[in-house]
C-alpha positions as CSV (number, residue, x, y, z in Angstrom):
1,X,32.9,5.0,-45.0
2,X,30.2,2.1,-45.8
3,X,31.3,0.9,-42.3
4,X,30.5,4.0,-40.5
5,X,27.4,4.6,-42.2
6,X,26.2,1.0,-40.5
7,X,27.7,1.9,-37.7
8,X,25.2,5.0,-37.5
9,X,22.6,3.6,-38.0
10,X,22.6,0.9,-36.1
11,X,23.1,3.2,-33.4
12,X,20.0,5.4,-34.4
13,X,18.0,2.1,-34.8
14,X,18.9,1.3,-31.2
15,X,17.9,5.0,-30.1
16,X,14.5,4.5,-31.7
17,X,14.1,1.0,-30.8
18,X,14.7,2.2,-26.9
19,X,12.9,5.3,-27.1
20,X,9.9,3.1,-28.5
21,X,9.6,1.4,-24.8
22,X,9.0,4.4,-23.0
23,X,6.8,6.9,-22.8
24,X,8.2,10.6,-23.4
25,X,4.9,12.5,-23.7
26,X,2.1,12.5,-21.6
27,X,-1.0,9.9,-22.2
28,X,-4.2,11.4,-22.3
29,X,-5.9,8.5,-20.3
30,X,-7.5,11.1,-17.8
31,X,-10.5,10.0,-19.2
32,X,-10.3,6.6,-17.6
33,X,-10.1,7.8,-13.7
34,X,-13.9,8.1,-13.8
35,X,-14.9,7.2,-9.9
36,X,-12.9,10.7,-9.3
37,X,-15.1,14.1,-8.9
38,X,-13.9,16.6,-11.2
39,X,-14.7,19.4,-8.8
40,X,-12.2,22.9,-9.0
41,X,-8.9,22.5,-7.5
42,X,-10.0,18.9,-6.1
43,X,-7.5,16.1,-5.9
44,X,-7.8,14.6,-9.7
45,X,-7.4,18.1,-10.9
46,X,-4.0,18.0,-8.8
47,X,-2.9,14.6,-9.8
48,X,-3.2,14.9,-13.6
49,X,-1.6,18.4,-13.2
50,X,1.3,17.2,-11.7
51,X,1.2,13.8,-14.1
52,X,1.1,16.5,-17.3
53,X,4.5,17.9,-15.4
54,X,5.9,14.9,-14.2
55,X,6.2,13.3,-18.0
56,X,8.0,16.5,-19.1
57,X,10.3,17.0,-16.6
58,X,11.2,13.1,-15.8
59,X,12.7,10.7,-17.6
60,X,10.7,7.0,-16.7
61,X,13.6,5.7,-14.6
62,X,12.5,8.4,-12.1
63,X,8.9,8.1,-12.6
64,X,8.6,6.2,-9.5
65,X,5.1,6.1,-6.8
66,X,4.5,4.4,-3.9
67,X,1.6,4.2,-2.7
68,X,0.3,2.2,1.1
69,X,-2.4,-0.2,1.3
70,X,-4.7,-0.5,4.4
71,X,-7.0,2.5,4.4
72,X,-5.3,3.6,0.8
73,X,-5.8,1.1,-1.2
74,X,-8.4,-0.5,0.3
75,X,-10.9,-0.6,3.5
76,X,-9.1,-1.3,6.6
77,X,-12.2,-0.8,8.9
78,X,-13.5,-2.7,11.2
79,X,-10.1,-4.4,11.1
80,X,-6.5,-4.4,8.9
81,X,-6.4,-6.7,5.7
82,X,-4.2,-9.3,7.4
83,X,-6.3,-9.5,10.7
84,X,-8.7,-11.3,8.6
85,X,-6.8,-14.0,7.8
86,X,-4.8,-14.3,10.5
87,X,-8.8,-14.8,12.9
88,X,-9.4,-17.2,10.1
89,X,-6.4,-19.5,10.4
90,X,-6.4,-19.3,14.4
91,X,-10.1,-19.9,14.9
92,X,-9.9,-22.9,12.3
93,X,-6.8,-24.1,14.3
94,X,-8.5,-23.8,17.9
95,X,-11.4,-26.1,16.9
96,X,-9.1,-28.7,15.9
97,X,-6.9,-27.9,18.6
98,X,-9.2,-26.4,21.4
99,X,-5.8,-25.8,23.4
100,X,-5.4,-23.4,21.5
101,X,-7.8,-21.1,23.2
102,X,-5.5,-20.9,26.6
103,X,-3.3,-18.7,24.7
104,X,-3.3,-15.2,23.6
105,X,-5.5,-14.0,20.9
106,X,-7.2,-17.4,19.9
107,X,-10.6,-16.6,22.0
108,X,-11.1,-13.2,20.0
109,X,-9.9,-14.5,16.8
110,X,-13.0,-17.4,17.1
111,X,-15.5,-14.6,18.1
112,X,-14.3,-12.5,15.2
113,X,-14.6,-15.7,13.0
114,X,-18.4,-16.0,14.2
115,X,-19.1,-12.6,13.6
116,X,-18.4,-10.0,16.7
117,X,-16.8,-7.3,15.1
118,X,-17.5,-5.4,18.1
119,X,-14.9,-2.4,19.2
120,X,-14.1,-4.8,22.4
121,X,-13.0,-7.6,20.5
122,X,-11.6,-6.2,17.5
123,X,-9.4,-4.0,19.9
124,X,-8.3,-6.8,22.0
125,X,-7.2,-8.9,19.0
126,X,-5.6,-6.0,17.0
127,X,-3.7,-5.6,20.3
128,X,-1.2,-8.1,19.6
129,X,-0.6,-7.0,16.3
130,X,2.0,-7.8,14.9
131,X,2.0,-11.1,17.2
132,X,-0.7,-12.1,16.8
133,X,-0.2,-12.4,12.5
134,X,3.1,-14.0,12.9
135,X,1.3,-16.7,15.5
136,X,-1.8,-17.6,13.2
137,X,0.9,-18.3,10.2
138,X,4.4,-19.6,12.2
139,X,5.6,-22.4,10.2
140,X,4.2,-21.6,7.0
141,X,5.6,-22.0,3.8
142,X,6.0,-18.6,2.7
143,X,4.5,-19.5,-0.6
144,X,1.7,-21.5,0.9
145,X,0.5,-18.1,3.0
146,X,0.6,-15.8,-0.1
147,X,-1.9,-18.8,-1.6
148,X,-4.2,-18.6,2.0
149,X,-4.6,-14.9,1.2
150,X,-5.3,-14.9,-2.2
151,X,-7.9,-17.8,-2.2
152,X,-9.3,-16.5,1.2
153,X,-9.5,-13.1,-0.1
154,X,-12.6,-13.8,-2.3
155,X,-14.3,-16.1,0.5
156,X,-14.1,-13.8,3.7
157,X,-16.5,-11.1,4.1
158,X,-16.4,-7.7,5.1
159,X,-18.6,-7.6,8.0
160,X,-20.1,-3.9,6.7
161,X,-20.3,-4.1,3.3
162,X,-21.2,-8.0,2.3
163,X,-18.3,-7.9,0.1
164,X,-15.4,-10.0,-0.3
165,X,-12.1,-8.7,0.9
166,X,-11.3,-8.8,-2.8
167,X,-14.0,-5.8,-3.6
168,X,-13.0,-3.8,-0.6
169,X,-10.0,-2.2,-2.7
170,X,-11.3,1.0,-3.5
171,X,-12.0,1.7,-7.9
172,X,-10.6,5.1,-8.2
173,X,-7.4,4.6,-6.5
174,X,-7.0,1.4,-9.0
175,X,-8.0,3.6,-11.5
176,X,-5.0,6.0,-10.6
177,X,-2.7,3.0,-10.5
178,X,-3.5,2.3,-13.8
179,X,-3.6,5.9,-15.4
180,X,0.1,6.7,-14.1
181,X,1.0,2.9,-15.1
182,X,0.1,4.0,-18.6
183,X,2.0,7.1,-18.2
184,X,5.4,4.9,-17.6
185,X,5.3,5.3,-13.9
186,X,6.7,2.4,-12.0
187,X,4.0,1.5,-9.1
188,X,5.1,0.2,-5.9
189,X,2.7,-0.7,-2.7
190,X,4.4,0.0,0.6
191,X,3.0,-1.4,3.2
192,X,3.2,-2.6,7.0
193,X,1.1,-5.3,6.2
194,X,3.7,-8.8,5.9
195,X,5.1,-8.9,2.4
196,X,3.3,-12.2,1.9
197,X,-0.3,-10.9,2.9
198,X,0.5,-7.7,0.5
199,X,0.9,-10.3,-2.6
200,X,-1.7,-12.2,-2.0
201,X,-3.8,-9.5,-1.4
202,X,-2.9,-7.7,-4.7
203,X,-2.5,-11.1,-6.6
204,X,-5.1,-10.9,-9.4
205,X,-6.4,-7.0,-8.5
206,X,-3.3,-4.9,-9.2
207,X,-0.9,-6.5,-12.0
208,X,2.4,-5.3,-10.3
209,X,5.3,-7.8,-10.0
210,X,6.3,-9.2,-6.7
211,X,9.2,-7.4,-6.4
212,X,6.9,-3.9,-6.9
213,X,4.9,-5.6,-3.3
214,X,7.0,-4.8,-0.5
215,X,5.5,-5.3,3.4
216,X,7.0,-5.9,6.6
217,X,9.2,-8.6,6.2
218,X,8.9,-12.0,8.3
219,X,11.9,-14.0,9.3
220,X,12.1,-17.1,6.7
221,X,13.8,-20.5,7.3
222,X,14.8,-22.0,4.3
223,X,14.8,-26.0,4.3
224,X,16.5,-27.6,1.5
225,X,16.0,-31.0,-0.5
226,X,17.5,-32.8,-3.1
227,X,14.3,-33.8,-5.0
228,X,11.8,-31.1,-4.5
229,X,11.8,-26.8,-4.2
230,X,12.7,-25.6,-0.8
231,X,10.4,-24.6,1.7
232,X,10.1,-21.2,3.0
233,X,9.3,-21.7,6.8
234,X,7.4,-18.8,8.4
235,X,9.1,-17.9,12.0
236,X,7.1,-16.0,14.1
237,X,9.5,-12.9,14.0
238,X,10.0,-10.0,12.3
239,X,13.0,-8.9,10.2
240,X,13.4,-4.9,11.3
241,X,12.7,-2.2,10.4
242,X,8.6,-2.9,10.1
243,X,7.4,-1.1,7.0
244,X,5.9,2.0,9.0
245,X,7.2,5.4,9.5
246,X,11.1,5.5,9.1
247,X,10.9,1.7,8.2
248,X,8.9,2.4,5.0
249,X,11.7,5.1,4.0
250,X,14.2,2.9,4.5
251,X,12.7,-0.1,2.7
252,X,11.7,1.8,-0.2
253,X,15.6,3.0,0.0
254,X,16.5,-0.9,0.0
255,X,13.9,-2.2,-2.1
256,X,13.6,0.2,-4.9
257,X,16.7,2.4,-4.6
258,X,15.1,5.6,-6.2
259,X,13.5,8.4,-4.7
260,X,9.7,8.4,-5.4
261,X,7.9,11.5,-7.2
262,X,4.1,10.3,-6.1
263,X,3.4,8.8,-2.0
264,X,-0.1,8.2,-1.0
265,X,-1.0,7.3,2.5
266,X,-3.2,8.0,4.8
267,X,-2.1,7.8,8.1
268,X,1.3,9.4,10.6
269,X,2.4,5.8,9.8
270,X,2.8,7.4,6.2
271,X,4.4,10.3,7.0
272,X,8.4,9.5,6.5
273,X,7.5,7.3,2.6
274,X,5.6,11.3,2.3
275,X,8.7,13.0,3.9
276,X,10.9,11.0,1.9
277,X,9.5,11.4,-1.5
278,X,8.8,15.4,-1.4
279,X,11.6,17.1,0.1
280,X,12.8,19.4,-2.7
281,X,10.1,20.0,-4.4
282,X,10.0,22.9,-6.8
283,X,7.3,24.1,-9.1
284,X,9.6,23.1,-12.4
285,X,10.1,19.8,-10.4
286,X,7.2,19.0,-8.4
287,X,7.3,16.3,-6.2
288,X,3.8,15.1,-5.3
289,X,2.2,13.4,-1.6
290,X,-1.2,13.1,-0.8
291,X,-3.1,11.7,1.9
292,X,-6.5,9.6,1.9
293,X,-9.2,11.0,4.3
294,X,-11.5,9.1,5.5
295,X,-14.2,11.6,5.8
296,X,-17.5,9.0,4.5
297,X,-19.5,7.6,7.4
298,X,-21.6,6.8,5.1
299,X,-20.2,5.0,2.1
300,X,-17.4,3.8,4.2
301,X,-16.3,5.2,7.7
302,X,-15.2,8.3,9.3
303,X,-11.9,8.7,11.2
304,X,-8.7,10.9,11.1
305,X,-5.3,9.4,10.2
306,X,-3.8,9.1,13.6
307,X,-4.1,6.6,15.9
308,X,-3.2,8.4,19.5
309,X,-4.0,12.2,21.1
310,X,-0.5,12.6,20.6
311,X,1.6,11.5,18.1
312,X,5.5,11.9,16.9
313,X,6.2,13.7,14.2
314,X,9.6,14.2,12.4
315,X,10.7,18.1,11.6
316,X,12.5,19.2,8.8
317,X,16.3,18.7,9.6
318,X,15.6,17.0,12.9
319,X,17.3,13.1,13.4
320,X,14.7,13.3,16.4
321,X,10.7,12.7,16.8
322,X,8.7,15.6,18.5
323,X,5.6,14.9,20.1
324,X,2.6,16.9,19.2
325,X,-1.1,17.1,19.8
326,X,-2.2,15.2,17.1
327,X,-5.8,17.0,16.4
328,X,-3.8,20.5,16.2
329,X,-0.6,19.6,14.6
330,X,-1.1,16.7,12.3
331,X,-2.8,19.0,9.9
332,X,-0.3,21.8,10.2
333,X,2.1,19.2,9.3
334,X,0.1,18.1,6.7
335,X,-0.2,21.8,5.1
336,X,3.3,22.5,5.7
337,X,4.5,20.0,3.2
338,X,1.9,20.7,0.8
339,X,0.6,17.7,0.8
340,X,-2.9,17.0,-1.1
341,X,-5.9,15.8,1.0
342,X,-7.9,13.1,-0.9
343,X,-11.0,13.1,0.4
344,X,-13.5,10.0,0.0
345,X,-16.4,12.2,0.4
346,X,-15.9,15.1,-2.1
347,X,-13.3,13.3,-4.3
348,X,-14.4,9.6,-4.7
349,X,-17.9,9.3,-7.1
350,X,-17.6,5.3,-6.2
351,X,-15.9,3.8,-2.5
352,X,-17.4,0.0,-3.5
353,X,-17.2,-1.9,-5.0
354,X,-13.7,-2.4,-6.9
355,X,-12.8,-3.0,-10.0
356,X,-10.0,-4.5,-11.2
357,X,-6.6,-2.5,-12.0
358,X,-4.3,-3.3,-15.2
């Protein structure tokens, strides 16, 4: 009888011991998303009413949100996060190597790196994305690219804003990050960006683990030695899918291997990690996506998430894309998941500059 009674216990101690790392009721840390408007019905009144459910209704395993970068996270006018960089690297190459500027991309890239951030240039170089990334950083260690970003990140200025890359993250989205962190949700970026320019971006910003980073994957070549770590060599092609569209669903299926309850995007490139996560949604289960609207030409810049007149567009039960006239039918799409509009103009208090997110 004496042994059962330790056997009961021990398992109760263990019950409490476990329950004591998760959290089963909701934190009242709404207080803390303070660069959020707290107009009616606006969308921090929608996330924290679906974070109140969301606690109640699942367990932490399933508290899972993904969320994209570029144009999420942070600014991804007048050019994507890794563009940057990638000007950087090739204009420092072409004047040691003025080759260099015969081939593809290298003469843009050096006017970029001088300052034209005109809509001629910018479009030209972000023309041969993704080629052009994978050229600026082909033969890379892996490890030594995730270090460029992160220590250029603080150095390169936005051309707008006089900011560093590293303050162009935008404070109440971190905030958000934070505030369903401390409500036991597991955070994940999902992003088209390459994995390595998403970890060095969010190195030192966003505390999330590497694993919890996932971009479009580059093709590595590992080369071995005895005496020393192995080195991680950058080839200039992409392991499919990229992370946009169908590829972010299927990554997300890969790399996490649970369905998400929260996706933020803000872009069609969005939709499927949006499709993905709210199919089935019910009012006792609510299943939650929202999309970023860039809607500020003054605090930041005005543009609609699509990138074409027409776009393709995945319906419910089809295996097939349809293509539709994006100004019409992106935002019938848009209300016929439910999805929540955040809008930087009525919704955001503060665009710039960022703070950083626990």
């Amino acid at each position: 009888m004496r042994r059962v009674k330790s056997l009961a216990l021990g398992f109760a101690v263990l019950i409490v011991t476990g329950l004591a790392g998760c959290i089963t009721h909701y934190q009242n840390t709404e207080d803390s998303l303070t660069s959020w408007n707290t107009r009616p019905d606006g969308a921090r009144d929608k996330i924290v009413k679906f974070v109140q459910r969301a606690v109640k209704v699942y367990p932490p395993e399933q508290r899972v949100a993904v969320f994209d970068m570029d144009g999420t996270l942070i600014c991804e006018k007048p050019m994507y996060v890794e563009s940057y960089f990638a000007a950087a690297k090739m204009a420092a190459d072409a004047q040691v190597n003025p080759d260099l500027l015969k081939q593809p991309y290298y003469n843009e890239a050096v006017n970029i790196n001088q300052g034209d951030f005109s809509q001629k240039t910018v479009d030209k170089f972000q023309s041969g994305i993704p080629q052009c990334w994978l050229t600026a950083f082909a033969n890379m260690d892996e490890s030594d690219f995730v270090k460029y970003v992160a220590d250029s990140k603080g150095i390169i200025m936005h051309p707008r804003t006089g900011l560093p890359l590293a303050e162009t993250f935008y404070p109440p989205m971190l905030e958000l990050i934070k505030y369903l962190k401390d409500n036991d949700f597991k955070v994940y970026i999902v992003s088209g960006t390459s994995t390595g320019a998403v970890r060095g971006m969010c190195h030192g910003v966003i505390k999330l683990a590497n694993a919890q980073l996932i971009g479009t994957e580059d093709m590595l070549n590992p080369v071995y030695y005895k005496d020393k770590a192995p080195v991680m060599k950058r080839m200039a092609v992409i392991r499919m899918p990229r992370t946009l569209r169908d590829g972010k669903t299927t990554n997300i299926l890969d790399h996490i291997g649970v369905r998400p309850i929260l996706a933020v995007g803000n872009t069609t490139d969005d939709f499927g990690m949006l499709q993905y996560t709210t199919s089935g949604s019910t009012p006792l289960k609510p299943r939650l996506g929202m999309l970023v609207k860039h809607d500020d030409a003054v605090r930041e810049y005005s543009y609609p998430g699509y990138h074409t007149p027409t776009v393709q567009l995945k319906m419910p039960g089809s295996d097939k894309y349809t293509a539709v006239k994006a100004a019409t039918g992106v935002p019938e799409f848009v209300k016929s998941n439910g999805w929540v509009t955040i809008s930087i103009k009525k919704d955001f208090t503060k665009v710039f500059p960022a703070v950083t997110a626990e």
